[in-house]
N, C-alpha and C positions, 0 to 999 in steps of 0.2 A: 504493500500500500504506500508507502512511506515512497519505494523507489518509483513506484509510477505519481508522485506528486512531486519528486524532483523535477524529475524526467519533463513534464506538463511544463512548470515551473521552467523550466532553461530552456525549453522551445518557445515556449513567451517570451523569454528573454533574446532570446536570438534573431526574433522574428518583429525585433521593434523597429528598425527599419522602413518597412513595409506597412503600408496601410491598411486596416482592418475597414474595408471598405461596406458600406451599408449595401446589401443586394433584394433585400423583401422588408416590407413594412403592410401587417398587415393588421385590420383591427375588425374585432367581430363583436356581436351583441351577444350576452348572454343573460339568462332571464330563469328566475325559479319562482314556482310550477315554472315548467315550458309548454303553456298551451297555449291554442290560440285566443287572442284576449282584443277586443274591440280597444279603437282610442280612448272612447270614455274609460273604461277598465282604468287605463293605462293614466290616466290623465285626469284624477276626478277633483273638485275642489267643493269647498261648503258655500251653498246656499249664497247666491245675489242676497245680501244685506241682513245676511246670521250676524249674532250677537255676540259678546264675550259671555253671557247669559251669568254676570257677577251682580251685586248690588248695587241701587243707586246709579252712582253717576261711572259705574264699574261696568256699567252695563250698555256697553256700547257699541260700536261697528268694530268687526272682528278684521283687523287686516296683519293678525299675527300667525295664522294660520297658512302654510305651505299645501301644494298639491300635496297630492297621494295617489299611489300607484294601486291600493286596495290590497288585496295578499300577495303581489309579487314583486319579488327584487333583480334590479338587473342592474348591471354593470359595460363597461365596455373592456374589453383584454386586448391587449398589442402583442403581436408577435414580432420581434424582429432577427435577420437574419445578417451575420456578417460575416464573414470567412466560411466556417463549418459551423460556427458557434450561434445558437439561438437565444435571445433572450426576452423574458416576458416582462410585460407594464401594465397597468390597470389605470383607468379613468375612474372618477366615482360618476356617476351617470345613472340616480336611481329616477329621474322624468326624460323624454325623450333623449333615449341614448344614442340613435341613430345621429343626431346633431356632434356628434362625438365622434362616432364613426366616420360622418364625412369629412370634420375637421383634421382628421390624422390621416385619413386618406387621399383628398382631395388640394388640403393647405401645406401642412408639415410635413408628409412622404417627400413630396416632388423637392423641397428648398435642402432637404441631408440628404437623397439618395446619392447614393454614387463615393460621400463625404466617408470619415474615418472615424470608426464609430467611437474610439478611444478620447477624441475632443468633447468630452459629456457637455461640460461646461462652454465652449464657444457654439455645441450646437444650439443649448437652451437659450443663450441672445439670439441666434438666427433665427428661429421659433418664435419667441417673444416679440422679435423685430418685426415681423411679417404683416402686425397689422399695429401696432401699438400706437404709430402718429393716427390711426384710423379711429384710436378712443378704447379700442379692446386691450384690457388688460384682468378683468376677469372671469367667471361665470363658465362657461363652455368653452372657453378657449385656453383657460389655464387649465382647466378638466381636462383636456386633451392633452394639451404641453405634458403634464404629469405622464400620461400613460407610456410615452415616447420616453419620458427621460427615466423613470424605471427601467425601463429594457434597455435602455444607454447601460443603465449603473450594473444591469445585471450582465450584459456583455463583457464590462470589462471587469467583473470579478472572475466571470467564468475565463477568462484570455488572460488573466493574472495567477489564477489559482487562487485567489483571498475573497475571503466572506467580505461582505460591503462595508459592515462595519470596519475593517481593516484600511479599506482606502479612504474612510471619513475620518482617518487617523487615529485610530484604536480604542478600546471599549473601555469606560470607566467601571463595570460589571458585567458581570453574567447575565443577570436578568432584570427585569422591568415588571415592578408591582402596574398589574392591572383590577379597575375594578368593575362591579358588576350591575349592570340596569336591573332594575325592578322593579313591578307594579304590585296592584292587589285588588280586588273587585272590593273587599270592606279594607277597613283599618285592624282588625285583627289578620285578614288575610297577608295585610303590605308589613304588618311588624313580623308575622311570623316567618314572611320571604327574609328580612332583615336578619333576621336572628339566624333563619338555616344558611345564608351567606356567609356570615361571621363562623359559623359553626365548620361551615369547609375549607376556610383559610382565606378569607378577603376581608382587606381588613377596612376597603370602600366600596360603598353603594351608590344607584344616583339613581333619582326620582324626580319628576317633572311636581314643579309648583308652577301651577298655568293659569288658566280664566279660569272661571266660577266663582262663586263665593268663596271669598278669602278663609273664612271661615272653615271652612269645612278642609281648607290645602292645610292650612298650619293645624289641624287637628291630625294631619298623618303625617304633617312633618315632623310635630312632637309627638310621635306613637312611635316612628322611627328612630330618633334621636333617642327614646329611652331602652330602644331595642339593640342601639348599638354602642351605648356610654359606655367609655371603657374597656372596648375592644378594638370597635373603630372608627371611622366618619361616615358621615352624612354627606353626600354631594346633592346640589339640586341645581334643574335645570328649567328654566322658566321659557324658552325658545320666544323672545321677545314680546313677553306680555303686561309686561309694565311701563304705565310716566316714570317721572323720577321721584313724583313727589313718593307715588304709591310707592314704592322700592324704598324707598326710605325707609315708611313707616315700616312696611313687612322686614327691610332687614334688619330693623333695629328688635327686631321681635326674635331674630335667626341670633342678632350677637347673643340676647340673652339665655338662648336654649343651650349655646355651647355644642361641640361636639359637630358644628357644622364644618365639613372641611373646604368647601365654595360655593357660592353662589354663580352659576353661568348663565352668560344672555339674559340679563334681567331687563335691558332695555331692547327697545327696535336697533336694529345696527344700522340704522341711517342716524341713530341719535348719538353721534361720537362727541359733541359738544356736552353732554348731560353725563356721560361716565369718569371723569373726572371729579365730579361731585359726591358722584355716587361710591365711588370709590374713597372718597377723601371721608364722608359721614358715615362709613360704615366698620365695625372690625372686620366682619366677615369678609374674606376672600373673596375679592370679584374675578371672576373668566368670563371674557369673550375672544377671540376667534376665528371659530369656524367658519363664520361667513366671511373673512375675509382671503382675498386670493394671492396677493404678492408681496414687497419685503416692502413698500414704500409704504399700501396701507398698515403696515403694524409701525414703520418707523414713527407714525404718528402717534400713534395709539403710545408709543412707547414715550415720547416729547412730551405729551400732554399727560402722562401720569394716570393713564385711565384701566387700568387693571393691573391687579396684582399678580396671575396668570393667563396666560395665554393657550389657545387649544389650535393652530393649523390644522388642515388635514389635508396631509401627505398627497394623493390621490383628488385635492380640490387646488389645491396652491401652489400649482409648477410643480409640483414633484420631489426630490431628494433634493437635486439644487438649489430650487429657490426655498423650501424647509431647513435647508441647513444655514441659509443665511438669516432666514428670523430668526433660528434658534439661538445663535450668535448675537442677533442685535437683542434678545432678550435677553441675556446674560451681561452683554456690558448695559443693559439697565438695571440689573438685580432683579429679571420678571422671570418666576419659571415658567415651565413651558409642559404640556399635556398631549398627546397625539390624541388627535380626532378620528375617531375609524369607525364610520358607519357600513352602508352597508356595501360588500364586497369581496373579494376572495382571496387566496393567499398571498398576492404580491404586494397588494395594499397594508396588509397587516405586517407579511415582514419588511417591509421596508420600512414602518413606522419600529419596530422591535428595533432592527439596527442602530435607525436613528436616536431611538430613547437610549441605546446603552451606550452611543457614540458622543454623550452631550454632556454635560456636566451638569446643567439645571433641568434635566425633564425629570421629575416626580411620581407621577403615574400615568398608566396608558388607559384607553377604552378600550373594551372587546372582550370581556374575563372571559365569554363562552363562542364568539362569534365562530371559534374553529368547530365546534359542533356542530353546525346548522349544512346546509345543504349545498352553501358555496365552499366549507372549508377544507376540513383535511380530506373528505371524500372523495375531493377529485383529484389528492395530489399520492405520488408515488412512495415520499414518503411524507410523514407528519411534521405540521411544527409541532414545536415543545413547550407546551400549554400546560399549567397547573391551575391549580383555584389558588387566585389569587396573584398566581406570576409568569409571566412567559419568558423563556429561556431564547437568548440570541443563537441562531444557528452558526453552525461553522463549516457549511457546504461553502463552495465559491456562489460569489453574486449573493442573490437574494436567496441563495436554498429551498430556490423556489422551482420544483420540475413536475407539468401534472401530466396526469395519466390522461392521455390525450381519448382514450373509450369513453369516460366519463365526465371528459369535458365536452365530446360531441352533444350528452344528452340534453347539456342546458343551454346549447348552439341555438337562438333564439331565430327562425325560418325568415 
């Protein structure tokens, strides 16, 4: 084993010379269930002029709510080919993926074919470059940039011999605490998820405090919070359903229950002027984001003092490139930093693992069970290394990321 990872090793090294020329760039939809599903399926949203249905003056026009795809999740995967050597990338792409698919096929294939797939980093400018005086710089277009530049990073682990983390300059650990989403149909159902989480080794949870009556959210915030005193946090996630004044008052309610480990997206993320506030009145821990796509929107976020944590997502914000430079500019501000991993399959997640053990201020990841579900380890040849409560950086070259391509036909969305 040992002589054939020389061996690998000093033909990469031999063969630097020579340009590891990009020859296929491919990208496909895939979708769980795979069945056939109408555009409304795919695409539904709440009700022309639904409510937040909370009290009073809480009770108003709902424009915090996102589509929904109904029961299924889809993503976009890049294939890319360079010499002999394949390497895979993922888009996060869970509303019209296909806008993904033609972005990576139609915009960013044609400006690297032919290029040297070893320049990760001059190719993500060229990519970026393509339309940026045109005003795009996020949304679908950094969604795709990501998927490309994945398959960059995994190309040249696999043409180096070294796991990713290796080329982001080496691992400050082994592994990366992750923690665990949970709901509950009552508040004894959402304490006792609580408690059985803690009970299998995680020592964070996270729970949506959303619209409704406030009342009834902070009644299972503190059902939770006594479920996990003393073993371990409480995250909660509001997906931008508050003013600032409400946020106020609710987080001054969150300082005094203790044991909350953050508060995220408590406001709209167009309201960046109002979280510096809200961050400066509060003890609790503010995160926001996910919603944003590149290094310039957080370099603000970071200037103006407006969260004490940060969540990218890998797979929404250019990719390992441009994540590795927020991670950076959150550290020379003192902001840690959280990977974002919704929904997706295994190069999304390991790339985000790398990056948490490759960084000095990420703290913990999302995703404690995502390898379980029907995009994860099923489709891949071998497993990642997934515990309750922590996932272990692989040490395959690249992403250690190889699927069994039978069972990834099945969720090949027609």
């Amino acid at each position: 084993m040992l002589r054939r990872q020389f061996l690998s090793s000093f033909a990469a090294f031999a063969a630097t010379g020579s340009p590891l020329k990009i020859t296929r760039v491919e990208a496909f939809v895939i979708r769980t269930p795979n069945r056939p599903a109408t555009e409304a399926e795919l695409m539904a949203m709440y009700p022309q002029g639904a409510l937040t249905g909370g009290a009073g003056l809480f009770n108003r026009l709902d424009h915090a709510s996102p589509s929904r795809s109904g029961p299924f999740a889809q993503a976009v995967l890049v294939k890319m080919t360079a010499g002999d050597i394949v390497g895979w990338g993922e888009c996060h792409a869970p509303a019209a993926p296909k806008v993904h698919k033609t972005i990576v096929s139609d915009m960013l294939a044609p400006v690297i074919m032919g290029l040297d797939a070893r320049d990760v980093e001059a190719l993500w400018d060229r990519m970026y470059s393509t339309q940026r005086l045109r005003g795009y710089s996020t949304g679908f277009y950094t969604e795709a940039i990501a998927g490309v530049d994945l398959a960059l990073w995994d190309i040249l682990g696999k043409y180096t011999g070294q796991p990713l983390y290796r080329l982001l300059g080496g691992k400050y650990r082994d592994r990366i605490p992750t923690y665990l989403g949970i709901g509950g149909a009552s508040i004894q159902a959402l304490k006792e998820n609580a408690a059985k989480a803690m009970e299998q080794g995680f020592a964070a949870v996270k729970m949506g405090l959303g619209k409704g009556a406030g009342t009834r959210d902070m009644a299972r915030v503190a059902a939770v919070v006594e479920a996990v005193k003393g073993k371990g946090q409480l995250l909660l996630d509001s997906l931008g359903a508050f003013k600032l004044h409400e946020a106020i008052t609710l987080g001054r309610e969150l300082d005094r229950m203790g044991s909350i480990g953050w508060w995220e997206d408590a406001l709209m993320p167009e309201d960046t002027i109002s979280y510096p506030k809200l961050a400066d009145a509060l003890d609790t821990a503010i995160v926001a984001g996910e919603t944003l796509s590149n290094r310039f929107q957080f370099r603000d976020l970071f200037l103006n003092k407006s969260v004490d944590i940060v969540n990218p997502d890998i797979c929404r914000a250019g990719g390992i490139t441009e994540c590795r430079k927020i991670a950076i500019l959150a550290d020379a501000h003192s902001v840690l930093w959280s990977p974002h991993v919704s929904m997706g399959t295994a190069p999304y997640m390991s790339a985000s693992i790398h990056m948490a053990v490759a960084t000095p201020n990420c703290v913990i990841m999302e995703g404690g069970n995502k390898h379980e579900g029907p995009m994860g380890n099923v489709l891949l040849k071998q497993p990642l290394d997934y515990h309750a409560g922590y996932a272990m950086v692989s040490e395959r070259p690249g992403l250690g990321v190889e699927f069994d391509e039978e069972q990834l036909k099945r969720i090949v969305a027609g």
